[in-house]
Every structure is written in structure tokens, then in C-alpha cells.
C-alpha positions in Angstrom: 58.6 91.7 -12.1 55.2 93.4 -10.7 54.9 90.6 -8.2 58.5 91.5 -7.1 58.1 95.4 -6.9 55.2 94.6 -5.2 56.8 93.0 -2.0 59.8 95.2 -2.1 57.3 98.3 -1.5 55.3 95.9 1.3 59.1 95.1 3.4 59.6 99.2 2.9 56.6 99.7 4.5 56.9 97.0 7.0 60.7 97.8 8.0 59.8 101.7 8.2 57.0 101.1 10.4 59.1 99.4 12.9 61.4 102.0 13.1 59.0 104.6 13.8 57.2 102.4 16.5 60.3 101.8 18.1 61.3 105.5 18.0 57.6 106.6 19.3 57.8 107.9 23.0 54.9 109.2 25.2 56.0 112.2 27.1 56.2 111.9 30.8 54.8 113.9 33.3 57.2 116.7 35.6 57.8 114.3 38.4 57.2 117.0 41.1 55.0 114.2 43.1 58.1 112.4 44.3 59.7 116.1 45.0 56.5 116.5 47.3 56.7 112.8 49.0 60.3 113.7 49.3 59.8 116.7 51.1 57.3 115.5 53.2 59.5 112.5 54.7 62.3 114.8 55.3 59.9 117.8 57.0 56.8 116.1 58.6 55.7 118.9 60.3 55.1 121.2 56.8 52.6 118.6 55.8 52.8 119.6 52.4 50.2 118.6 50.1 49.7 117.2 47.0 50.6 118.9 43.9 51.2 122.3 46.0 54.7 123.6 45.2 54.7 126.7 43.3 50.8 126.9 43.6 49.8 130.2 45.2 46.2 130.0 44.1 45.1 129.7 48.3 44.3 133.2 49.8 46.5 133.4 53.1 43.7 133.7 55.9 44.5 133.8 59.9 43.9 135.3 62.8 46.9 133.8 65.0 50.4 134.4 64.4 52.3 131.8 61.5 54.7 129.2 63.3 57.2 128.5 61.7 55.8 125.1 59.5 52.8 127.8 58.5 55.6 129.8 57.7 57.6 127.0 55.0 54.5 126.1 54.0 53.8 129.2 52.2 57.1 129.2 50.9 57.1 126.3 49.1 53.4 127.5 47.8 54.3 131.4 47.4 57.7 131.4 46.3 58.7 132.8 43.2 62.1 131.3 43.8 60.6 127.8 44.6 58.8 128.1 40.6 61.8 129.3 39.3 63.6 126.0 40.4 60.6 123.9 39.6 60.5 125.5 36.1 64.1 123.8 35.5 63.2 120.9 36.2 60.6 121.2 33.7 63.7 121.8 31.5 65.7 118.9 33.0 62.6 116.5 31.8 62.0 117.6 28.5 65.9 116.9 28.0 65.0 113.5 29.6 62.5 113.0 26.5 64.5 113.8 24.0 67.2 111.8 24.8 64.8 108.7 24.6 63.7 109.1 21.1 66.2 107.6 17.8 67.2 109.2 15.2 64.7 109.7 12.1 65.3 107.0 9.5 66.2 108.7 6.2 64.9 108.3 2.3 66.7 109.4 -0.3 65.2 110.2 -4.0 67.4 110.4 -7.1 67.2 111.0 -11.0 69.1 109.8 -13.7 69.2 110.8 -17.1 71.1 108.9 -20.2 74.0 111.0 -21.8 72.4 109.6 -25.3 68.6 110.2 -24.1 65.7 108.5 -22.9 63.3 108.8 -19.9 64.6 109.9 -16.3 65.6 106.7 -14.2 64.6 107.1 -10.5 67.1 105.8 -7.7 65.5 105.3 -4.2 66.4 104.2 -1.0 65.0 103.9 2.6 67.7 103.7 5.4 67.6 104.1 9.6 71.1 104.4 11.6 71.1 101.4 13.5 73.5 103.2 16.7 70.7 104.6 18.1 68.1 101.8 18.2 70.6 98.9 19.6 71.5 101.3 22.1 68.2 102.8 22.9 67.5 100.9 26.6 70.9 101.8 28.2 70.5 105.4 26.5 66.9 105.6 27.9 68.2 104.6 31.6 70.9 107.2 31.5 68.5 109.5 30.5 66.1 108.4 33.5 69.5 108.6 35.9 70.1 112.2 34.8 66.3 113.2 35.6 66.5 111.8 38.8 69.8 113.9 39.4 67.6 116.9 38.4 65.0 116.3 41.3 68.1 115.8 43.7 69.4 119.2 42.9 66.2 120.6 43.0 65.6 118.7 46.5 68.9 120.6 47.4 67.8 123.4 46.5 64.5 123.7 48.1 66.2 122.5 51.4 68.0 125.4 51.2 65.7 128.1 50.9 63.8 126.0 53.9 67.3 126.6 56.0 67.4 130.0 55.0 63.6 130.7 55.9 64.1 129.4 58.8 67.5 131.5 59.9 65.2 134.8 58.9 62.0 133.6 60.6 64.0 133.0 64.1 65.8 136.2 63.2 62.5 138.5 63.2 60.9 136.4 66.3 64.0 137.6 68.2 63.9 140.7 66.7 60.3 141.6 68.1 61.7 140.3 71.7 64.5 142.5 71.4 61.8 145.3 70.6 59.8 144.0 74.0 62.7 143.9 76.0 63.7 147.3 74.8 60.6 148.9 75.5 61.2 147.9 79.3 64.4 149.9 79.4 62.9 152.5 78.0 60.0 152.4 80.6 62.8 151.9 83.7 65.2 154.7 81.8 61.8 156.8 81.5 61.2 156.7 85.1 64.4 157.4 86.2 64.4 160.5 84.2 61.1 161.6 85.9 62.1 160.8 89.6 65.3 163.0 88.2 62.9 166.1 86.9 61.4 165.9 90.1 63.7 166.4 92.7 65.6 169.0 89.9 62.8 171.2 90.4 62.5 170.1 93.8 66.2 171.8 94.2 67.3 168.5 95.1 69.7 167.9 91.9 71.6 169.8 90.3 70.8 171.2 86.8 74.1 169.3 85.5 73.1 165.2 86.9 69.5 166.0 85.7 70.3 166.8 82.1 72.4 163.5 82.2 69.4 161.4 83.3 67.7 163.8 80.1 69.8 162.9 77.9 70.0 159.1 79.0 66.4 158.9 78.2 66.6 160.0 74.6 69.4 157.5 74.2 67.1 155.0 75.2 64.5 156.3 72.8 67.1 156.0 70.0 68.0 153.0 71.0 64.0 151.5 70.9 64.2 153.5 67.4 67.2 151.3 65.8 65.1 148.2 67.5 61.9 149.0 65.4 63.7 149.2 62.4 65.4 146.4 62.5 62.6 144.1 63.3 60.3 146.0 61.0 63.4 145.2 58.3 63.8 141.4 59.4 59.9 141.1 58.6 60.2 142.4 55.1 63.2 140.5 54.2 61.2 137.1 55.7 58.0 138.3 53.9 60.0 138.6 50.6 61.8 134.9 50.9 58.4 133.4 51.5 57.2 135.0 48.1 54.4 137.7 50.2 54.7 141.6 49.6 55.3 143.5 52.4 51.4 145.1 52.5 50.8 141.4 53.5 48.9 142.1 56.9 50.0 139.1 59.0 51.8 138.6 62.1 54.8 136.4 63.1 55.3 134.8 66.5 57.2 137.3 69.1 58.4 134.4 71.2 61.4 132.2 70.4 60.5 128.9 71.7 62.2 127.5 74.5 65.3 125.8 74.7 64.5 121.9 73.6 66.3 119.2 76.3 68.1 117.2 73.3 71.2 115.5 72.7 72.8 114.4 69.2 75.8 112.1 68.8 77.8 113.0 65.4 78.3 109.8 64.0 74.8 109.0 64.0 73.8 112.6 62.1 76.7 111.7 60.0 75.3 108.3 59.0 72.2 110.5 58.2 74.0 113.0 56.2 75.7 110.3 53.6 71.8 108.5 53.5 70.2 112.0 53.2 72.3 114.8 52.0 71.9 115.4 48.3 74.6 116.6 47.4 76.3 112.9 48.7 73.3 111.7 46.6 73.7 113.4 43.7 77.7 112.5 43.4 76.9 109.2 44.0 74.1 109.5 41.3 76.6 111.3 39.0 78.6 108.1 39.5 76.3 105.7 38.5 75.6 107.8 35.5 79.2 107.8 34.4 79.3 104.1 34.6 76.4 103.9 32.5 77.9 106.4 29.9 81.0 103.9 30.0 79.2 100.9 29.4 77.0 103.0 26.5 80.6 103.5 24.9 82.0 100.3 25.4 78.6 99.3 23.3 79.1 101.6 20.7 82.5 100.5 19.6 82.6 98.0 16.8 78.6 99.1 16.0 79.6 102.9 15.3 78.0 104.1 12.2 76.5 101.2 10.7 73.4 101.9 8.8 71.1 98.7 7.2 68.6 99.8 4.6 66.9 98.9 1.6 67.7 100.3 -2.2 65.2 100.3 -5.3 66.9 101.4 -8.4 65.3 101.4 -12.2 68.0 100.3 -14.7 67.7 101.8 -18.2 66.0 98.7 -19.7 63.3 99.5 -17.5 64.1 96.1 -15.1 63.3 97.1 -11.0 66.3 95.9 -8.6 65.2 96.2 -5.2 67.4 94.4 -2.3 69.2 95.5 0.9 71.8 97.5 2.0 74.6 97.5 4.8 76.9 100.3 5.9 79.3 100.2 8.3 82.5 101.9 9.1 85.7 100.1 10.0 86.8 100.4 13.9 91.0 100.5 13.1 91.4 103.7 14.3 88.3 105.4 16.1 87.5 103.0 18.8 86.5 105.6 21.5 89.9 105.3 23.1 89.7 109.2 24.4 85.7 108.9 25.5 87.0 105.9 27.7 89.9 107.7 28.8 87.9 111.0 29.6 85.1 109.0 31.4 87.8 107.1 33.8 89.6 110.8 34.9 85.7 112.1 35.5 85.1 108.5 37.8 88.2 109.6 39.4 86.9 113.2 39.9 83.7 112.4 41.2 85.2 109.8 43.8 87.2 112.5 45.2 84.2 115.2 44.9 82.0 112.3 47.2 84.7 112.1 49.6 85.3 116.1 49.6 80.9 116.3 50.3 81.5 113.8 53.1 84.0 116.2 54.6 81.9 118.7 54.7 78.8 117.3 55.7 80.7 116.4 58.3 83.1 119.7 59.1 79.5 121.4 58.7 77.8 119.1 61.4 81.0 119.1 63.8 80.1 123.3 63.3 76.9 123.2 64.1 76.6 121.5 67.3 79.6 123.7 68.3 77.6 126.4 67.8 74.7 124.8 69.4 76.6 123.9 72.6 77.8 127.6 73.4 74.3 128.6 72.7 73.6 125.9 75.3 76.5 126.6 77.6 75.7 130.7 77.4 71.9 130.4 78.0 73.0 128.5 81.4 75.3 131.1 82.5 72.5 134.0 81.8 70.0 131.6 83.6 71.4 132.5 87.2 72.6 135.7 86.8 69.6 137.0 85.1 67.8 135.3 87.9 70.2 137.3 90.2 69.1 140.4 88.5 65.7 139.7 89.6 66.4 139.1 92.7 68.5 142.2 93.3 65.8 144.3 91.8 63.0 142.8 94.0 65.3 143.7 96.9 66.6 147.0 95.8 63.0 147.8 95.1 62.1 146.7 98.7 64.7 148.7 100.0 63.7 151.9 98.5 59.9 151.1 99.4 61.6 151.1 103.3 64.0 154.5 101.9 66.7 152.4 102.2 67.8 152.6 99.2 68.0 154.5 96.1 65.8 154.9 93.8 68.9 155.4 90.7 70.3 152.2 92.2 66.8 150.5 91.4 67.0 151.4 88.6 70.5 150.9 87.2 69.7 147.5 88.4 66.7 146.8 86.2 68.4 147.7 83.3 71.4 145.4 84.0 68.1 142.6 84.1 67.0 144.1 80.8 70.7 144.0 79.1 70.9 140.3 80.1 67.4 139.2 78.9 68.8 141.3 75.2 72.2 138.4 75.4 69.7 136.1 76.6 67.5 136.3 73.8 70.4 136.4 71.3 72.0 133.1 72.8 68.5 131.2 72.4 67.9 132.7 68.0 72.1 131.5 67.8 70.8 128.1 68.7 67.8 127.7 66.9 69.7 129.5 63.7 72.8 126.8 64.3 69.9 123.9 64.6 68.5 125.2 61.3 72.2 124.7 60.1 72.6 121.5 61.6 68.8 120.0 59.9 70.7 121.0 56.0 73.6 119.4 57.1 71.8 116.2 57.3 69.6 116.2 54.8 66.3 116.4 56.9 64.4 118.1 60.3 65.7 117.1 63.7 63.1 115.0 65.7 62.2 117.0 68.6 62.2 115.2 72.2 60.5 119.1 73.5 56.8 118.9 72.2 56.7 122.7 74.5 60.1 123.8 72.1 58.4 122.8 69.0 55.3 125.6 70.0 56.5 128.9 69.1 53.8 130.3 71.6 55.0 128.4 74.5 54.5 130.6 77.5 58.0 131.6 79.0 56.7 132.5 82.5 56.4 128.6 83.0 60.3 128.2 82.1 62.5 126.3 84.4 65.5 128.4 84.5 67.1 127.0 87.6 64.2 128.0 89.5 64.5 131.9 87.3 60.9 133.6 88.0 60.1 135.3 84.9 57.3 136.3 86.2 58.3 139.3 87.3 59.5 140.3 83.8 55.8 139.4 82.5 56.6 137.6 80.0 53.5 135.7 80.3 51.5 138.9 79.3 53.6 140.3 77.1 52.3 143.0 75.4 53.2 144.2 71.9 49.7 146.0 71.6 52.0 148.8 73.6 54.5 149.0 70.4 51.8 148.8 68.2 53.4 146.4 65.9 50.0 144.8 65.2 48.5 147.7 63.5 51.9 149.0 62.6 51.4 150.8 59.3 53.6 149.3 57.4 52.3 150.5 53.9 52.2 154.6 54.6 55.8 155.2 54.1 55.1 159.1 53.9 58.0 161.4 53.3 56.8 163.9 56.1 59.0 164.9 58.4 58.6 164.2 62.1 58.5 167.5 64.5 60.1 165.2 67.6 63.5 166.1 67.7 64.5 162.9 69.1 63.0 161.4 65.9 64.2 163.5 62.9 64.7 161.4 60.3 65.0 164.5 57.8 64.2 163.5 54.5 63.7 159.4 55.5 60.6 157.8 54.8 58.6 157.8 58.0 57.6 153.9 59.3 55.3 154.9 61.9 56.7 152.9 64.8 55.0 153.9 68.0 
């Protein structure tokens, strides 16, 4: 009998240590290397590197003004939105872990007593739900399948704030060459209220056209006010998506670049969109994992709550019985029907969800290159007849050199040159902001056939405009030393009150835009 208690303890031992080795699990890493990789085939030109999302240990250090990959690289390092979504992913792969490991085997003690007396009797048993163990490996890959959907969404995700970095960054480039072209109008609407002072107290004007030309020229200084603010405003909202506080004292670029010569058929980006687009890649992955779950099911039925063990018991005598034990339930009625019913309406849901993401890839690339192509189409209209504009103001100007002309005519001119370089600018950010749209459509950055459109600090007095000299807008030395937004003091936000009444913000916060 000692012999026989003996081994039963040793196949206790032997049965429980198996269970627990097959239940032992080393925790994985946050996969936020294939993230990275990821990232850095779809957007070459960030160059991201290795283990640097959501790492904003690097002190930001330049001299030049950020393009825009500087730019998305110091949002994806800066970010606090970009650690927020790494952070559930962190989430997503502890999940992962847990839904690897079986359930703990269980021991149960019990005592008996005799109704007419005698020692306790002790009743003991060792047992481990079988379920979990013969369906550990499929369990395990679902569990890897819904990881990886938990990189795509956060893949999604981090496109998407690089879209909407983008759309912000273009927005306060144009915004600063809105401020430049502005300042010219103010400079033409300046000296047309001068030549208009003078010949007023000349006694060549009359008190009431002077006052006009007056109070043109504080419209114009209004006008340069609203300009200021709102590129002062586009720079804090881009400072505050790339994670940096708005004392942050660097400088953007204050060109847009030109206009790339490109061409993009829509079946081809669409072919890139269902490869690339994660959304397409995360219903597909959501497919596969349903599949999985039914075959995990499938398995389950006719295994479903059996439990093998092994029972010692003490009999009153004082004899040992040791031996094993089987439980199982009977599959006549529960045989998962309703899991296998529910798991074939969400397949059918999730086909039509792919088909509904294909759509839309598709409705969103169709909208984008719309938008792209009456970008193009407008920025070739305002080609010539800003070029026109030049030309009529280098002719007026002759004219009046040879007091042929007028000098109000001049300058009326020049600030129907100045209104058209404002719709110029606006139609060249519309098609860099619907090209930003057009890159999350896909799934991944456009290749650029332009290496000059991919440099934000491309000159644009060298632009071919149909022949358009630019040169005599001097935008080849353009100057926004002259609007100070360099050493614009961005961090004195006094509450003093400005003495120009053309500038009397009240009881505003003064921005100190010169």
C-alpha cells in the first residue's frame, strides 16, 4: 500500500507539472518595431528611426526653417497624441498574453468525519479543464491575429494625424505668403495714399477723394492685421498637433513648393488602396479572425467541459484509493448552434463592411484628384493673367514715368497683381492639401516625379509660368525680416492696450505683429 501511494503522489506531480509547463508563457515585447518598418516603407522621406515613436528625449535644434518630413518627424517623436495611441496598443498586447495562457488546474481538499466516531478521513483530488489546453494553438493564433489588427488600427491612426499634419503645415506656409503678399498691397495702397496727401495739400484734390485714399489705406492695414493673425494662429494650431508648445522658437517654410508635373491613373491608386489602406486591411484581418473563431467553435463542440484528473481518497479502514478521473458533459443540447449562427451573420457583415471601405477608398480617391485637377486647371488660368498683371503694371508704370499715365491707375493695377498672387497662392495649398488627402486614401506617400516640388525652399523666381516673370514680384528675395515674423514675440501676450487707432484691440491680448 506505501509502494502504491507512493507512485500515485509521483503521477500527481508528474501530470501537474505538465500542465503548468504547457500553460507557462513568456511575455512578448510591444511590437512597435514593425509599426516603425511600417511607417517607414509607406513615408520614406520621414526616415524614421529605430525605436523613436513617442520618444521626445532629442532637444529640437535648427537654424533653417522645418520641411515638411522635419516637420512629421517630430510628430511622430513629440506627439502626445502619437503615445496615447502607442499606449493602447500596449493594452492590445497584454490582452494578446493573456489570451495565450490556460486555465489554472484546480485541487480540491476535503474532510470526513464518521457519524459513530473515529479520525477525520481526507478526500483529495487534482484536476485541469482539458478545453483550454486542446485548444490552446488555434486560441494562441487568434490571439496573434487580433494583435496584428491592433498595429493596423494604430497604423491607421498614425497615418492620420500624418494627413492632418500635413493639411496644417501647407495651411501656415500659405498663410505666411498670404502675410507677404499682403504686405505688398499695403506698400502699393501706402503709396497711393501718399501721392494722394500730396497733391491734397498741393490743392490738387479735393478734401473728399483724399480721405477715401485715407481711409483705403487703413483698410489695408486691417486687412494685413486679420493676415497676421491668422498665420500667427495656423502656427500654433500646427505647433500643438506636432506635440511643441507654442514658446517653441522655430520657423516653418514661407514658400509652398511648386506645383509637381505628375499624373495618376485611378485604378492603379485604387489597386494601392485595397494592398495599403488599413482599414481594407484590417476588415480583411477581422475576417480571417472570424474564421478562426469559427473553426475554434467547431473544435469546442463535443470537447466542451470535459475535465480528466486524478482522485486520492482514504476509506475509513484506513486503505488509500488513488486512480483517475473523467468529466465530461453531454453535447444533446448545447452544441454552439447560436455561436455558429452569430459568427456566420458577423462574416456576412464584415464582407459587406470590406466592400463599403473599397467604396470609399475609392469615392475618396475619385475626390481627391478632382480636387487636385481644379487646383491644376485654376493655377493655369492665374498663370497668364497674373502674368498680364505684370505686364500691365510694367507698362502703366512706364507710362506714368513718361506722364502718360496715372499714377492711381498704377496703382489700382498692382493691387489687381497682388489679389491674383492671394487666389494664386490659395489654388497651389488646395492642391497640396487635396494631395495630402489623396496619400491617406491609399495607404502611403505619392512618389514625386518634381525633385524641385518636393523642396519647400524652391526659389519661385525660377518658375515657368508660361514664360510669368516673377521676378518683378521678388519673390526670389522675399523678405519676411520686414514683418518681423522671425523675432515675432510670440510669448509676451500683454494685456496693454495699443494707442494706434487703427489697431485697438481694446481689452485683446496684444500679439505684437509688426
Amino acid at each position: 500500500m506505501s509502494n502504491f501511494r507512493t507512485w500515485g503522489r509521483l503521477a500527481c506531480v508528474l501530470i501537474a507539472s505538465t500542465l503548468l509547463g504547457a500553460c507557462a508563457v513568456t511575455p512578448s515585447n510591444t511590437p512597435i518595431t514593425n509599426i516603425e518598418q511600417q511607417l517607414g516603407k509607406q513615408f520614406p522621406s520621414i526616415k524614421i528611426p529605430e525605436n523613436s515613436l513617442g520618444k521626445s528625449t532629442a532637444t529640437i535644434t535648427t537654424d533653417e526653417a522645418l520641411t515638411l518630413p522635419q516637420t512629421l518627424h517630430i510628430l511622430l517623436s513629440h506627439s502626445p497624441q502619437v503615445r496615447i495611441e502607442l499606449a493602447q496598443l500596449g493594452v492590445a498586447d497584454a490582452a494578446a498574453l493573456q489570451a495565450e495562457l490556460i486555465e489554472n488546474p484546480h485541487i480540491s481538499i476535503g474532510a470526513l468525519k464518521p457519524e459513530n466516531g473515529g479520525r477525520w478521513q481526507l478526500d483529495t483530488s487534482l484536476s485541469q479543464p482539458l478545453l483550454a489546453l486542446f485548444t490552446r494553438p488555434l486560441r494562441r493564433e487568434l490571439a496573434q491575429e487580433s494583435l496584428l489588427e491592433a498595429q493596423l488600427r494604430l497604423q491607421s491612426k498614425l497615418q492620420q494625424l500624418i494627413a492632418q499634419t500635413s493639411e496644417h503645415y501647407f495651411s501656415a506656409v500659405a498663410a505666411m505668403q498670404h502675410c507677404y503678399v499682403q504686405n505688398k498691397m499695403l506698400e502699393a495702397t501706402t503709396a497711393r495714399q501718399q501721392l494722394a496727401l500730396s497733391l491734397y495739400r498741393a490743392g490738387n484734390m479735393s478734401e473728399n477723394n483724399f480721405l477715401s485714399y485715407d481711409n483705403e489705406l487703413r483698410r489695408a492695414q486691417q486687412q494685413m492685421e486679420k493676415r497676421q493673425t491668422t498665420a500667427y494662429e495656423k502656427r500654433l494650431e500646427l505647433l500643438n498637433l506636432i506635440g511643441l508648445p507654442s514658446t517653441e522658437n522655430i520657423e516653418f517654410a514661407s514658400q509652398l513648393p511648386l506645383l509637381p508635373k505628375e499624373k495618376f491613373n485611378h485604378r492603379q491608386l485604387l489597386a494601392q488602396a485595397k494592398a495599403h489602406r488599413t482599414d481594407i486591411k484590417i476588415a480583411q484581418q477581422q475576417l480571417a479572425i472570424v474564421e478562426k473563431r469559427q473553426q475554434l467553435v467547431k473544435q469546442q463542440n463535443g470537447w466542451r467541459d470535459i475535465t480528466l484528473g486524478i482522485n486520492a481518497e482514504r476509506e475509513f479502514d484506513g486503505a488509500n484509493n488513488i486512480g483517475p478521473e473523467l468529466e465530461f458533459a453531454l453535447p444533446l443540447f448545447n452544441r454552439g448552434q447560436g455561436k455558429l449562427a452569430e459568427i456566420t451573420a458577423n462574416k456576412s457583415v464584415l464582407d459587406a463592411r470590406l466592400q463599403q471601405f473599397e467604396l470609399d477608398a475609392d469615392k475618396s480617391i475619385a475626390v481627391a484628384l478632382n480636387l487636385m485637377d481644379s487646383a491644376r486647371t485654376q493655377i493655369k488660368i492665374l498663370e497668364p493673367a497674373l502674368s498680364v498683371a505684370e505686364k500691365r503694371v510694367e507698362l502703366s508704370n512706364r507710362e506714368v514715368n513718361f506722364m502718360l499715365g496715372n499714377p492711381f491707375e498704377l496703382l489700382a493695377i498692382k493691387r489687381q497683381q497682388i489679389q491674383l498672387a492671394h487666389e494664386f497662392t490659395d489654388a497651389l495649398k488646395n492642391y497640396w492639401q487635396a494631395r495630402t488627402q489623396l496619400e491617406l486614401a491609399i495607404g502611403q506617400a505619392l512618389p514625386s516625379n518634381n525633385d524641385e516640388a518636393a523642396d519647400p525652399h524652391s526659389d519661385h523666381s525660377t518658375m515657368d509660368h508660361s514664360k510669368m516673370d516673377h521676378s518683378k514680384m521678388d519673390h526670389s528675395q522675399m523678405d519676411h525680416s520686414a514683418m518681423n515674423h522671425p523675432t515675432m514675440n510670440h510669448k509676451d501676450h500683454s494685456s496693454e492696450e495699443k494707442n494706434d487707432s487703427t489697431h485697438d484691440h481694446g481689452k485683446h491680448q496684444e500679439h505684437h505683429h509688426d
